[in-house]
C-alpha positions, 0 to 999 in steps of 0.5 A, a space after each residue: 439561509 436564514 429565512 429558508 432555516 427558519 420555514 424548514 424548522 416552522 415546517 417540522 425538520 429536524 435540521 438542516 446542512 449547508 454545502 460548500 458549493 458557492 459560499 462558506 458554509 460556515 457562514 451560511 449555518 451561522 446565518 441560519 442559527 440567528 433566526 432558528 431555536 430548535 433545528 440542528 444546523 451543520 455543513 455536509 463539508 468544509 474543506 479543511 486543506 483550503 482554510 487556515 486552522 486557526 481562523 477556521 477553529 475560531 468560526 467553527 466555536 463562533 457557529 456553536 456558540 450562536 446556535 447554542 450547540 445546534 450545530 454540527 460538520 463533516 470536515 473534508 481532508 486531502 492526502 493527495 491532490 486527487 484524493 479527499 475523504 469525509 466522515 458524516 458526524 450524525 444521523 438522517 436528518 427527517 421531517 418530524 411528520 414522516 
């Protein structure tokens, strides 16, 4: 993620999100904080219900800390096993020239 992050921000984007799809996205916005300046970084979810609150806390403050504030997630919660929510915290990312 850190190479694609960093030609999203040379190529004028504002930010970019990463997925809990295949990999923590945590870790993957982590990765692209070390090789970006500008671009704001954050998760379009990080399932809460599957991580331990504490650990997931502390790499959350670890992210922000190695983006110097960049960053920003949607968390993800259940209230039943069939049933999960998310609420976006900011805007449309776009590109600068669009």
């Amino acid at each position: 993620m850190g190479a694609e992050a960093r030609a999203l921000e040379l190529a004028g984007y504002d930010g970019a999100w990463s997925a809990e799809t295949g990999h923590d996205p945590l870790m993957i916005v982590a990765g692209a904080a070390t090789t970006t300046t500008t671009l704001e970084l954050g998760t379009g979810i990080v399932v809460a219900f599957a991580r331990s609150p504490m650990i997931t806390a502390t790499m959350a403050n670890d992210v922000q800390l190695l983006s110097h504030g960049r960053s920003s997630w949607v968390w993800a919660h259940r209230s039943s096993p069939t049933s999960r929510s998310a609420t976006r915290c900011r805007g449309r990312i776009r590109r600068e020239d669009a």
